[in-house]
Residue frames as a rotation matrix with the C-alpha (Angstrom) as fourth column:
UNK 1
0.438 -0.895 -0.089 -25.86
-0.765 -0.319 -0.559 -7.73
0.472 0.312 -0.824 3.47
UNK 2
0.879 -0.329 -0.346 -23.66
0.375 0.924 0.073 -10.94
0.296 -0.194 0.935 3.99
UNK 3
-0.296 -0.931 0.213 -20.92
0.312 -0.305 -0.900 -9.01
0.903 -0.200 0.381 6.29
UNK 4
0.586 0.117 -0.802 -20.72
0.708 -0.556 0.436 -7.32
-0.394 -0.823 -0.408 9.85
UNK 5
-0.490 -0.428 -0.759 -19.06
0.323 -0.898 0.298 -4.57
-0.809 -0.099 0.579 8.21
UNK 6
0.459 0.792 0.402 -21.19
0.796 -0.164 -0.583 -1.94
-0.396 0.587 -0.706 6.49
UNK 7
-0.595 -0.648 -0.476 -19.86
0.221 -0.701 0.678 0.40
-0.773 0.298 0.560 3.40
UNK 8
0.777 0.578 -0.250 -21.15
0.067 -0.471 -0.880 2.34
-0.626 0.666 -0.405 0.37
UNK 9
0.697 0.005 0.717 -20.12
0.694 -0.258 -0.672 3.29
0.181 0.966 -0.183 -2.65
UNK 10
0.303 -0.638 0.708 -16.79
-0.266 -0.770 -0.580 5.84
0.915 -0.012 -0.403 -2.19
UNK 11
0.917 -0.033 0.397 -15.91
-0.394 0.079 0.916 3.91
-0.062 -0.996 0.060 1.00
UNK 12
-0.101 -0.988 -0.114 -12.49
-0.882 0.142 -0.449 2.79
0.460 0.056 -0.886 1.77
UNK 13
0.867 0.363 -0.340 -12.55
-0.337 0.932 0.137 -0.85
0.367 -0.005 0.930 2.56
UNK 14
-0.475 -0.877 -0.067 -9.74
-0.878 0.478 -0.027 -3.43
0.055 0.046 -0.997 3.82
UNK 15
0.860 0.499 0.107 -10.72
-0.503 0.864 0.012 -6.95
-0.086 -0.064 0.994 2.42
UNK 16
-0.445 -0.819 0.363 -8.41
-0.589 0.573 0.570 -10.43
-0.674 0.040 -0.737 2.36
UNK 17
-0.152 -0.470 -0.869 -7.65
-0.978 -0.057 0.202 -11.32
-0.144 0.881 -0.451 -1.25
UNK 18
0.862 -0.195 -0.469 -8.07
0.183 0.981 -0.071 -15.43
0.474 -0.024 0.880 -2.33
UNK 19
0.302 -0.908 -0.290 -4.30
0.210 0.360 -0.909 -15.37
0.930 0.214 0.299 -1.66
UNK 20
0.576 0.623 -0.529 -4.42
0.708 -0.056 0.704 -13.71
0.409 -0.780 -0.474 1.26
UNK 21
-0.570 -0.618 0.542 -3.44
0.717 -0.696 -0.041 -10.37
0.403 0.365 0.839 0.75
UNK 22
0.228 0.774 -0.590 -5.18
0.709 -0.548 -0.445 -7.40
-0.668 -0.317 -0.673 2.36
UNK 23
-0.287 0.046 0.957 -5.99
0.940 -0.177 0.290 -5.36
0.183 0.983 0.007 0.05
UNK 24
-0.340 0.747 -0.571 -7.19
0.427 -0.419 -0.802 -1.59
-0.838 -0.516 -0.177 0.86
UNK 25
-0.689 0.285 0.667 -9.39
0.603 -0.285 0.745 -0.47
0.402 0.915 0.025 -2.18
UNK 26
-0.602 0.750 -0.274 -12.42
-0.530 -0.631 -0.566 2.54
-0.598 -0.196 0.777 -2.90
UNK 27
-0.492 0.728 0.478 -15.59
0.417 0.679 -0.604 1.11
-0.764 -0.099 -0.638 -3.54
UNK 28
-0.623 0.422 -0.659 -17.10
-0.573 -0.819 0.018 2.09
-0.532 0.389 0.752 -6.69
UNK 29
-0.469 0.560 -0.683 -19.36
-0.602 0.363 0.711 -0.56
0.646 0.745 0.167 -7.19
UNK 30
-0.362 0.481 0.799 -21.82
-0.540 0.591 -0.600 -2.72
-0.760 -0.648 0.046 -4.62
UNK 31
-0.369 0.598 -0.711 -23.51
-0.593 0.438 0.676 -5.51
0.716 0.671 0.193 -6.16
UNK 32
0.269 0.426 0.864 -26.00
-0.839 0.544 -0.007 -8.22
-0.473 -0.722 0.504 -4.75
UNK 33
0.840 -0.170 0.516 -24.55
0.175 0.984 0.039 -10.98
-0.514 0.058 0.856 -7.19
UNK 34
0.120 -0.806 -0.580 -20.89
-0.908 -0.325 0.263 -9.70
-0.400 0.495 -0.771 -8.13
UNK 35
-0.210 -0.532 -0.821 -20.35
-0.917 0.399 -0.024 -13.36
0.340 0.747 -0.571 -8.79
UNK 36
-0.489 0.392 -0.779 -21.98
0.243 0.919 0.310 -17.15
0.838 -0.038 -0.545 -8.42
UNK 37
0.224 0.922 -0.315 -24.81
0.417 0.201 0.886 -15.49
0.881 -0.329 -0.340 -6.50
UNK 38
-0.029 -0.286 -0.958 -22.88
0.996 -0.092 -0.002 -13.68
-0.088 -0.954 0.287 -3.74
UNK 39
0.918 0.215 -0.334 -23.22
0.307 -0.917 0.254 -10.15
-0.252 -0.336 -0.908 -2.23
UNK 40
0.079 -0.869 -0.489 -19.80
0.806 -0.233 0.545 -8.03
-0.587 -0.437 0.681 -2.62
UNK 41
0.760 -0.045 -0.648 -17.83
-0.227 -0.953 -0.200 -4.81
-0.609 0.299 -0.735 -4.63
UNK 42
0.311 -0.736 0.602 -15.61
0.950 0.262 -0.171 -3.70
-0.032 0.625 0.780 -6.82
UNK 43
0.930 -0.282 -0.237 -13.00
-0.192 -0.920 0.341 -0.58
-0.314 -0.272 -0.910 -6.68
UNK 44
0.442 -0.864 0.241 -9.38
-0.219 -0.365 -0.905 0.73
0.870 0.347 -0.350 -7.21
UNK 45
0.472 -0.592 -0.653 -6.60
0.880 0.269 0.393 0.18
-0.057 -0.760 0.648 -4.78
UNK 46
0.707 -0.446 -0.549 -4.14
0.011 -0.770 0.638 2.75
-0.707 -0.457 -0.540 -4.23
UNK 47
-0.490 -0.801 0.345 -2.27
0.181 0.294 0.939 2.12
-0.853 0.522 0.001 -7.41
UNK 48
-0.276 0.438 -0.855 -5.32
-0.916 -0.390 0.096 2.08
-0.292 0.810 0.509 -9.65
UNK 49
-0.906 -0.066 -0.418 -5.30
-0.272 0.847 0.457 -1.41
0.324 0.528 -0.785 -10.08
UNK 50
-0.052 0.999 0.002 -9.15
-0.837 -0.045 0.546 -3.09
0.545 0.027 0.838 -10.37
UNK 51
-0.886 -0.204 -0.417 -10.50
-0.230 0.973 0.013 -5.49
0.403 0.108 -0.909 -8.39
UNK 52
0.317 0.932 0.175 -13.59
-0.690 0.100 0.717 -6.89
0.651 -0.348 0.674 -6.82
UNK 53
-0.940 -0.305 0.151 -14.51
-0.213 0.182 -0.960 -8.99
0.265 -0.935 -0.237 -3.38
UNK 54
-0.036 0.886 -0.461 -17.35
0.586 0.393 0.709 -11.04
0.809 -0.245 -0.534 -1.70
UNK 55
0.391 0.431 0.813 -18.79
-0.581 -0.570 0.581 -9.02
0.714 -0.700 0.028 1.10
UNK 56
0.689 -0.723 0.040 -17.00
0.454 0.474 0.754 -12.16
-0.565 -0.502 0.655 3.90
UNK 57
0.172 -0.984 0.056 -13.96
0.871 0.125 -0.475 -10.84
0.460 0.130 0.878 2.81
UNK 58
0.373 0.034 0.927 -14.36
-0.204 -0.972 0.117 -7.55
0.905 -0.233 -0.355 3.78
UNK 59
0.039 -0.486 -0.873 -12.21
0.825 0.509 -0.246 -7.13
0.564 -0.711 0.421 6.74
UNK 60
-0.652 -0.239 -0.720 -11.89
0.496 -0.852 -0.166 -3.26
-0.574 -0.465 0.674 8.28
UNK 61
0.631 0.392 0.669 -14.11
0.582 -0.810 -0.075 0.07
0.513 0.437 -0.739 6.80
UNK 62
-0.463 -0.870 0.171 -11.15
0.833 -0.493 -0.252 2.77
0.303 0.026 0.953 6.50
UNK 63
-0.838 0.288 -0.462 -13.56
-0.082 -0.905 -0.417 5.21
-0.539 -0.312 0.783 6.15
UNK 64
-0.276 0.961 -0.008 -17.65
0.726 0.203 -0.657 4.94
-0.629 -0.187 -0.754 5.78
């Protein structure tokens, strides 16, 4: 895992956004190459809206 913060699948996450937004989303995907070869996830924010994240972005686990 390319992070110091470890989550799963149904974890709450806070990650920082290209733009640099934090972002807090539920994990409902892990991958090992979400995209050009890199570890990271994909989930729902708190709205519903999708998105996804390299594992270095990952900033906080809300809740494990």
């Amino acid at each position: 895992m390319n992070t110091k913060f470890k989550y799963k699948i149904g974890s709450t996450i806070k990650y920082r956004a290209f733009g640099g937004e934090v972002r807090t989303v539920v994990v409902d995907e892990k991958e090992a190459d979400i995209k050009n070869g890199r570890p990271g996830f994909a989930g729902l924010t708190k709205s519903g809206d999708g998105c996804w994240g390299y594992d270095d972005q990952v900033i906080a686990v809300v809740s494990y």
